[in-house]
C-alpha positions as CSV (number, residue, x, y, z in Angstrom):
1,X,-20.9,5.0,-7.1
2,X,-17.3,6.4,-7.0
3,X,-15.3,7.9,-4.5
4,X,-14.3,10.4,-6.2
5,X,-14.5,12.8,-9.8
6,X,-11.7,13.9,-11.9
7,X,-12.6,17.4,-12.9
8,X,-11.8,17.5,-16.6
9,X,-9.3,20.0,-15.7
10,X,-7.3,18.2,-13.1
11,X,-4.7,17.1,-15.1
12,X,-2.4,16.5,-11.9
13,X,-5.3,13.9,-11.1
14,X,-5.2,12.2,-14.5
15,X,-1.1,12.4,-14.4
16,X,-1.5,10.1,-11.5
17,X,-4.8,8.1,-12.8
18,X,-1.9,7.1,-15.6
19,X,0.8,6.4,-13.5
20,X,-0.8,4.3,-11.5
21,X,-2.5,2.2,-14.3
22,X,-1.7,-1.4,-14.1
23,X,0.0,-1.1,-11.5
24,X,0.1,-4.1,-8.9
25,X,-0.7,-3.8,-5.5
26,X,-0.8,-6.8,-2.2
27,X,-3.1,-5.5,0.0
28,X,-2.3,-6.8,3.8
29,X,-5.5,-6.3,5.4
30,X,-7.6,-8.7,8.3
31,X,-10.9,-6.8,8.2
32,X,-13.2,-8.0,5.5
33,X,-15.3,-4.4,5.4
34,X,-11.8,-2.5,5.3
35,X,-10.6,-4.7,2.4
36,X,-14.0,-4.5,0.1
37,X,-13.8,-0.5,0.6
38,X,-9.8,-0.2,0.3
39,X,-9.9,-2.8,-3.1
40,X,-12.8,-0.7,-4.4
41,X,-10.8,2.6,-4.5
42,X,-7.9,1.1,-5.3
43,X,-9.4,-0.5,-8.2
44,X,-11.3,2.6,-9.2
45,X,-7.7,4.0,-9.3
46,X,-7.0,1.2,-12.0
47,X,-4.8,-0.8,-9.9
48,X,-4.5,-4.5,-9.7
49,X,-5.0,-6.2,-6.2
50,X,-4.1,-9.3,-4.4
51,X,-5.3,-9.3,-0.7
52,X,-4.0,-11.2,2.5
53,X,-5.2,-11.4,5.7
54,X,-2.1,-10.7,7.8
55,X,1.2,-10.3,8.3
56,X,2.6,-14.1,7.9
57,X,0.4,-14.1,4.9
58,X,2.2,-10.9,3.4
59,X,5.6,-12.2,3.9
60,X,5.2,-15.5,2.7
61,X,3.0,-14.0,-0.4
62,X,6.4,-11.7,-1.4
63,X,8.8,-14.7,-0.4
64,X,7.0,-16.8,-3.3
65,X,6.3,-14.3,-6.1
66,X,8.5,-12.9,-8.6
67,X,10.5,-10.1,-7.3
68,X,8.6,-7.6,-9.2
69,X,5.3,-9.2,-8.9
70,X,3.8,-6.1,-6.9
71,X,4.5,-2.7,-7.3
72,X,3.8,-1.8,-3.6
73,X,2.3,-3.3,-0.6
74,X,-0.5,-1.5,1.4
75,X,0.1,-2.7,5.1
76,X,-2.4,-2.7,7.8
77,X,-0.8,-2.7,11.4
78,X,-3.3,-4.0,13.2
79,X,-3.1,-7.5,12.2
80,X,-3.7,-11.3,14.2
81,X,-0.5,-13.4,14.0
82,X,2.1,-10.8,12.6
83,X,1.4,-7.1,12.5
84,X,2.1,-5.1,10.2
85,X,5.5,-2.9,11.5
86,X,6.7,-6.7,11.9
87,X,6.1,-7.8,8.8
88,X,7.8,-5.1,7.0
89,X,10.9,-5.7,9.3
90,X,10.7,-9.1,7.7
91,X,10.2,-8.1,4.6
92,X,12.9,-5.7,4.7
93,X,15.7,-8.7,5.8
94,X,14.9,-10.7,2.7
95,X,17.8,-11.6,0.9
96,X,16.4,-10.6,-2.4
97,X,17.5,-6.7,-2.8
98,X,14.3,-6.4,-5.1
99,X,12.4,-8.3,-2.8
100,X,13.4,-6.4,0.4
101,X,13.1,-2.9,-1.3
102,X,9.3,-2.9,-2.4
103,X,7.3,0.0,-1.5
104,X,5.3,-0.7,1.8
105,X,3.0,2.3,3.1
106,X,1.4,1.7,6.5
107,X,-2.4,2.0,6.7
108,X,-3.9,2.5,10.6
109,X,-6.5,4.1,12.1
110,X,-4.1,5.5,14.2
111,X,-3.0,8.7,12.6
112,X,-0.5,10.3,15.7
113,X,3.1,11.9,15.0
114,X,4.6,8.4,17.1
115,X,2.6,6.1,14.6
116,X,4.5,7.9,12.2
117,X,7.3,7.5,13.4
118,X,7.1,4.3,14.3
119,X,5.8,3.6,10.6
120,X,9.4,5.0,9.3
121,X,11.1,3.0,12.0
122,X,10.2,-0.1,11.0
123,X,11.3,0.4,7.5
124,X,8.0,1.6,5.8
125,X,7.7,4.4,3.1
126,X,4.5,5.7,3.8
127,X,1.6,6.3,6.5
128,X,-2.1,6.9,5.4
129,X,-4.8,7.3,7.8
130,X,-8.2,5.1,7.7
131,X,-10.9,6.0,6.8
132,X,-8.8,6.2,3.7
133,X,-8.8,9.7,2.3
134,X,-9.2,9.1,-2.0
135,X,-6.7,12.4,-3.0
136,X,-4.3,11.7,-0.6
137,X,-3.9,8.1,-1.2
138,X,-3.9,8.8,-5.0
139,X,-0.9,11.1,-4.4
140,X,1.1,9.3,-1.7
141,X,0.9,5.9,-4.0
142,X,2.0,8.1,-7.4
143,X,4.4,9.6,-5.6
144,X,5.9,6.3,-4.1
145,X,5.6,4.8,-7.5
146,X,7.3,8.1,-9.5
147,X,10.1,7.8,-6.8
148,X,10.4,3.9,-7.8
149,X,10.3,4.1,-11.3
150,X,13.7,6.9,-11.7
């Protein structure tokens, strides 16, 4: 069952569908349940997925790949070991350029103005509220992406 319908005549919606096509993302996520549904829509979207279970895991996962091996990370915060405003500060101090400059869009259940903020703060580019909302994650990722690829 999908998430979601493209209405033949949403061509905004299929602009995106394409955009995001192929696209690679690392999903940074501890919960199992949270991770199957996230991959699924993601997926649905046609992107690629790699998943990790925390922070440490995220950082040492962009450390070892290629520079361009993901197109974005999705970032829980709630994470054991490293969480995910950390990780991103980490992330962010790599001395790879390419490396340090990759997308990262927080995802929490918290959804208040100071998450927000602290989201930005910590050197994210994004915030998107769980549950995960399908047309709003579609837009903020091929918008993120768009942005990237000028």
């Amino acid at each position: 069952e999908r998430y979601y319908k493209i209405e033949p005549n949403d061509k905004t919606s299929i602009e995106k569908h394409k955009l995001l096509h192929g696209k690679r993302i690392l999903l940074a996520e501890d919960n199992e349940l949270n991770a199957e549904i996230a991959i699924t829509i993601l997926e649905d979207m046609g992107l690629i997925i790699d998943r990790v279970e925390d922070g440490i895991q995220c950082v040492g996962r962009i450390e070892q790949m290629p520079a361009n091996a993901y197109d974005l990370i999705l970032m829980d915060i709630q994470m054991p070991n490293m969480d995910g405003y950390k990780a991103t500060q980490e992330i962010r101090q790599l001395e790879d350029k390419d490396k340090a400059n990759i997308p990262i869009v927080a995802m929490t259940a918290n959804a208040f103005e100071e998450d927000k903020r602290d989201a930005i703060a910590a050197g994210m580019n994004g915030h998107i509220a769980k549950p995960i909302q399908v047309d709003t994650l579609l837009s903020m990722l091929a918008e993120i992406i768009r942005q990237q690829e000028k």
